[in-house]
C-alpha positions in Angstrom: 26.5 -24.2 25.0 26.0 -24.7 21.4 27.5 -22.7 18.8 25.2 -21.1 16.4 25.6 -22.2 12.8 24.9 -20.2 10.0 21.8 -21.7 8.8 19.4 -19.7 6.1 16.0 -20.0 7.5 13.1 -20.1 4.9 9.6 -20.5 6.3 8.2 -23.6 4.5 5.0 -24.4 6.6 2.3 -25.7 4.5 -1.4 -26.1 5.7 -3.5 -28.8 4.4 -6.7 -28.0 5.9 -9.3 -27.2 3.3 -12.4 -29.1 4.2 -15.3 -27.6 3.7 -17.8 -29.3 5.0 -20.8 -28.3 6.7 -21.1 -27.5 10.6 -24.1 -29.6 11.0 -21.9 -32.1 12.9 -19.2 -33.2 14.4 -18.1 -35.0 17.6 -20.0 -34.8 21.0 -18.8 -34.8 23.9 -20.0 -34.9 27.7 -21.3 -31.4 29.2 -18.4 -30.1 32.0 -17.4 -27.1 33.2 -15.2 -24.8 30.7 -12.0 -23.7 31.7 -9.8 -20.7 31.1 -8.2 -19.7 27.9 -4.9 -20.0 29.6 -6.0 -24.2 29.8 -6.9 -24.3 26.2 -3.1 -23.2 25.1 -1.4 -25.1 27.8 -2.9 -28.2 25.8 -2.1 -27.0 22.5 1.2 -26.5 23.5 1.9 -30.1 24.7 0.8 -31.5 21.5 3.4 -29.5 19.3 4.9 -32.1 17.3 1.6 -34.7 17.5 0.3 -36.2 14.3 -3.0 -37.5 12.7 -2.5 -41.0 13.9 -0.2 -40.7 16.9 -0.6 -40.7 20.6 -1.6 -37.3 21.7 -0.6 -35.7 25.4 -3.8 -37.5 26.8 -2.6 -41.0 25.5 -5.3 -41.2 22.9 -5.0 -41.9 19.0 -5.1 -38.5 16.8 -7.3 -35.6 17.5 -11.1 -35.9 16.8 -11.2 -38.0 12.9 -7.7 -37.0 12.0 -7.1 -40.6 11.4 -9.8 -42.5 9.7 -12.1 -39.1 8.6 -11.1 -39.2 4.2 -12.7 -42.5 4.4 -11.3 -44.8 6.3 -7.7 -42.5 6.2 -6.1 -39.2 7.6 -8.2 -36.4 6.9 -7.3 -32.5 6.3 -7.4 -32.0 10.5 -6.5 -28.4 11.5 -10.0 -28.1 13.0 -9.9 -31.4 14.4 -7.1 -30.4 16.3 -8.8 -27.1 17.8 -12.0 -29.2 18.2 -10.0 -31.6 20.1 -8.3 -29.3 22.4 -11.7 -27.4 23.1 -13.5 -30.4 24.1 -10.5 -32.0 26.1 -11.3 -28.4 28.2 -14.8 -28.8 28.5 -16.0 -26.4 25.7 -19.2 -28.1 24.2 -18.3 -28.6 20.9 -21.5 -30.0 18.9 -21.9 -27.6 16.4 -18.3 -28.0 15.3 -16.6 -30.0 12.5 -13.7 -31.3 10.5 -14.4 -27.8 8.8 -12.3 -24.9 9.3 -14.7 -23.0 8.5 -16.9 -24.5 11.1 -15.5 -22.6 14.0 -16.6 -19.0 11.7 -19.6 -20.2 12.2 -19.8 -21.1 15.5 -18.3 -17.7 16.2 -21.5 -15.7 14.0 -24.4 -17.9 15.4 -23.0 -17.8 19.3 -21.9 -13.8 19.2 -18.3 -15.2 20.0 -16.9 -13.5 16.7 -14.3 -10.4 17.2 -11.3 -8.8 15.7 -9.8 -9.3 18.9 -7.4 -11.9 20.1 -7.8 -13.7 23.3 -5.6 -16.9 24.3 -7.8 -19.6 24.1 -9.5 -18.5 21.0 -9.8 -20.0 17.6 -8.2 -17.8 14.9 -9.9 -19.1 11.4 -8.0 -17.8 7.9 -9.6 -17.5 4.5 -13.2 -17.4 5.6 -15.5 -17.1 3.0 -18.5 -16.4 5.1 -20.6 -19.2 4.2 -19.2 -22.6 5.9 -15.6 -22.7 4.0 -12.5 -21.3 5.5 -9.0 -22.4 5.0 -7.5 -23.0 8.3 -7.9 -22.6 12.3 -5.5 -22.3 14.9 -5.6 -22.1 18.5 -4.3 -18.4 20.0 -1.1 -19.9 22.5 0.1 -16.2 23.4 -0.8 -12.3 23.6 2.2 -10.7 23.5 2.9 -7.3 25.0 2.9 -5.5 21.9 -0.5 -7.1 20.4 1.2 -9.6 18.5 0.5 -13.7 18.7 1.4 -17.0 18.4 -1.0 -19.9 17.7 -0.6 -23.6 17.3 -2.3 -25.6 14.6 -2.5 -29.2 13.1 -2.3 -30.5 9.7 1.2 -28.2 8.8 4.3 -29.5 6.8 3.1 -32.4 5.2 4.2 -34.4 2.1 2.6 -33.3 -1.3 0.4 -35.4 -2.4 -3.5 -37.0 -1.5 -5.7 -35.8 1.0 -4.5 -38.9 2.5 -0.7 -38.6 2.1 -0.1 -35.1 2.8 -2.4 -35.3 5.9 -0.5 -38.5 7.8 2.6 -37.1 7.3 1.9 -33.6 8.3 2.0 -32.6 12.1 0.8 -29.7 14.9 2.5 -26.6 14.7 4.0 -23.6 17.0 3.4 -20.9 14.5 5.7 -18.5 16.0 7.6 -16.3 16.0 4.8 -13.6 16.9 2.7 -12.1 14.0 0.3 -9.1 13.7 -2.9 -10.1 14.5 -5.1 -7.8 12.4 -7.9 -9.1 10.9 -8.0 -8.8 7.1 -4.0 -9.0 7.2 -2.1 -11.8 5.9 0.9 -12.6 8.2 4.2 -14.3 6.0 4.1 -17.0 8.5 0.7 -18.1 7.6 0.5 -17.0 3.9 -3.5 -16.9 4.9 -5.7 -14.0 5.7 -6.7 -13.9 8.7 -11.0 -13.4 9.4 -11.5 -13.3 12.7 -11.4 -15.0 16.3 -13.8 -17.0 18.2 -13.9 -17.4 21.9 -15.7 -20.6 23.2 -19.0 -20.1 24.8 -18.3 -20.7 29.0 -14.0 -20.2 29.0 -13.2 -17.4 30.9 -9.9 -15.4 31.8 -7.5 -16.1 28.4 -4.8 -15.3 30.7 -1.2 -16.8 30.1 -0.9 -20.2 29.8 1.0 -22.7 32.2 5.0 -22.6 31.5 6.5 -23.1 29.9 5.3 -21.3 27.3 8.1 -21.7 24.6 9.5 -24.5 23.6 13.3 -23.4 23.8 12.2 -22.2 27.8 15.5 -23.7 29.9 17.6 -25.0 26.3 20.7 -23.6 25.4 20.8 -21.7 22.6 21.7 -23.1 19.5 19.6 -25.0 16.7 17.8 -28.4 17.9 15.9 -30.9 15.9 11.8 -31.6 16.9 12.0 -34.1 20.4 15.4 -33.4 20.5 15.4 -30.7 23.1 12.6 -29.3 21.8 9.1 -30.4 21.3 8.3 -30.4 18.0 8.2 -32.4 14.8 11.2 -34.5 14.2 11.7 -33.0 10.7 11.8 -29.3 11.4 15.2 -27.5 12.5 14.4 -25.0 15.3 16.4 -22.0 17.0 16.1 -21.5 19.9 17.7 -17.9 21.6 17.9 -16.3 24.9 15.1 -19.1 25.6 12.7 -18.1 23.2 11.7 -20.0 20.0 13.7 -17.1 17.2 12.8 -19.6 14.1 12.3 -23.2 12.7 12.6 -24.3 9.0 11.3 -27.7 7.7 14.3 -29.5 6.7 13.9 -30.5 2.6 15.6 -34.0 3.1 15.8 -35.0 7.1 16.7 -33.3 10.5 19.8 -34.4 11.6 20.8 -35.1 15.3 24.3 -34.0 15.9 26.2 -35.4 18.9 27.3 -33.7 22.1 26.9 -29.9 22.6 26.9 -29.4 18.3 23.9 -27.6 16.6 21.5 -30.1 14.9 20.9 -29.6 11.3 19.0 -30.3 7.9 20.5 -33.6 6.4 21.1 -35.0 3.4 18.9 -38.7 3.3 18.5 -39.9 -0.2 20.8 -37.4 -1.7 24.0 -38.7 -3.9 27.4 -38.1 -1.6 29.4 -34.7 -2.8 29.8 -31.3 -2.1 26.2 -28.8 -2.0 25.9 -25.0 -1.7 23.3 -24.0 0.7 20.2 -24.1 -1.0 21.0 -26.4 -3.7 18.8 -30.0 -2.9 19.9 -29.3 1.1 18.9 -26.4 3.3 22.1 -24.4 4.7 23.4 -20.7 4.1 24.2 -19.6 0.3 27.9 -19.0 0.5 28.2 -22.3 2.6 29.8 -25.2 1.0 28.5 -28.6 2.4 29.4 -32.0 2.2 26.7 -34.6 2.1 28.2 -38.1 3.1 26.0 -41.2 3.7 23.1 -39.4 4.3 24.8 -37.1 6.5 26.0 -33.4 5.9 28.4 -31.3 7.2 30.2 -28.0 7.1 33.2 -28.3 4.5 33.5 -24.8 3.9 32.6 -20.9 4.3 32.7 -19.2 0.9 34.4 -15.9 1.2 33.2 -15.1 -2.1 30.2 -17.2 -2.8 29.3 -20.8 -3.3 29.2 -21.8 -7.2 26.1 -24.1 -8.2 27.6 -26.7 -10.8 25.7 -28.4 -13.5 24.8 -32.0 -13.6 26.4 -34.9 -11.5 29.5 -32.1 -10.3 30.5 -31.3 -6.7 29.5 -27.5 -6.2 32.6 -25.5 -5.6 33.5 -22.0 -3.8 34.4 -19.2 -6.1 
């Protein structure tokens, strides 16, 4: 059983898909019988943790043009992703796009648009109405009391180019659960959300296959992405009572700690020396840390507070 650190989790997902390009395209694929909404998550959900250019769960390259669409290089690819996962469940997806704002309009010329939340359904934020929305996520969960989770590509990548920021960002459990409402803008998206579209021909949108969380069967305790847990190799997430209760994108690197001890946020690239929480590595405020080859540890609880020193000086408790 791990013990549970006191780590400060700040939300730090960052979406890069913003391409607005027309629906008038996109890839085809061969006519097959849709499946359930419940099929559509399940295959979101194994790709938590997949990238523009990597081997998804069916042992192909990327999703859709994730890889080569910006030219040639990794494109903006939140919509490739949920085109990718439609098609791979027989949804025909033709009319679709590397545009976000694609999927809107698939939802307003095939009557699939709704306020309501199905699993299996594309969720689409910062529609403007006319071929340009922000992002699109798939709808993984329904939970008893109306709020959901989604998974979605193109999160946490490095600032930068279309390019850059796109091939080193990767698909994300956006969870825990957030209101759904349309015209709201959930802290864990920092987008509005405008509404959701059901493919034409998937039935049911009951639960998908288990597990359904990440942390299902995992001690409780803080894990690093495939260490564990499914997810990307940079991001810290807690897991409790076998439920996914938070994930943080680590500023430097996730470290892998050995035996039964929590994971945690590193310190690669940083000078060695002592660092409050929150000062060039993630941690709790009134934590002292010591960062040492790259690696950072627990040095010491501040009973009253961590002091933040100037310049090249170790940071100090009060």
């Amino acid at each position: 059983m791990r013990t549970t650190h006191k780590l400060l989790f700040v939300s730090l997902l960052t979406s890069g898909c913003t391409a607005d390009v027309a629906s008038d395209g996109g890839a085809h694929h061969g006519s097959k019988p849709a499946t359930d909404g419940g099929g559509i998550a399940g295959l979101a959900l194994a790709n938590v943790g997949g990238t523009a250019c990597g081997t998804n769960s069916l042992g192909g390259n990327g999703f859709e043009s994730s890889c080569y669409g910006n030219g040639g290089s990794p494109e903006y690819w939140c919509a490739d992703f949920a085109q990718w996962v439609w098609a791979n469940n027989g949804v025909d997806v033709s009319s679709l796009s590397a545009a976000a704002g694609s999927f809107y309009e698939y939802g307003l010329n095939n009557g699939t648009l709704s306020n309501n939340p199905s699993v299996g359904a594309a969720v689409v934020f910062d529609s403007d109405g006319a071929g340009y929305a922000d992002h699109v996520a798939i709808v993984t969960a329904v939970e008893a009391d109306g709020t959901i989770e989604t998974v979605s590509g193109d999160w946490n990548g490095d600032s930068g180019t279309e390019a850059e920021f796109s091939s080193t960002s990767s698909v994300t459990l956006n969870s825990p659960s957030y209101d759904p409402t349309v015209g709201d803008t959930p802290g864990i998206m920092g987008m509005t959300i405008s509404g959701y579209i059901t493919a034409i021909g998937v039935t049911g949108g009951g639960p998908p296959p288990p597990p359904s969380s990440p942390c299902q069967g995992v001690d409780d305790g803080f894990y690093c992405g495939n260490d564990g847990v499914p997810g990307d190799p940079n991001t810290l997430y807690q897991c409790t009572g076998g439920n996914l209760a938070g994930q943080t994108a680590c500023a430097n690197n996730c470290q892998s700690n050995p035996g039964d001890q929590d994971d945690s946020c590193g310190c690669a690239g940083l000078d060695d020396g002592n660092y409050c929480g929150g000062d060039d590595v993630t941690g709790d405020a009134s934590t002292l840390y010591q960062c040492s080859g790259g690696s950072l540890s627990v040095l010491q609880v501040c009973a009253n507070g961590c002091a933040v020193e100037s310049g090249a000086e170790d940071d100090q408790c009060n």
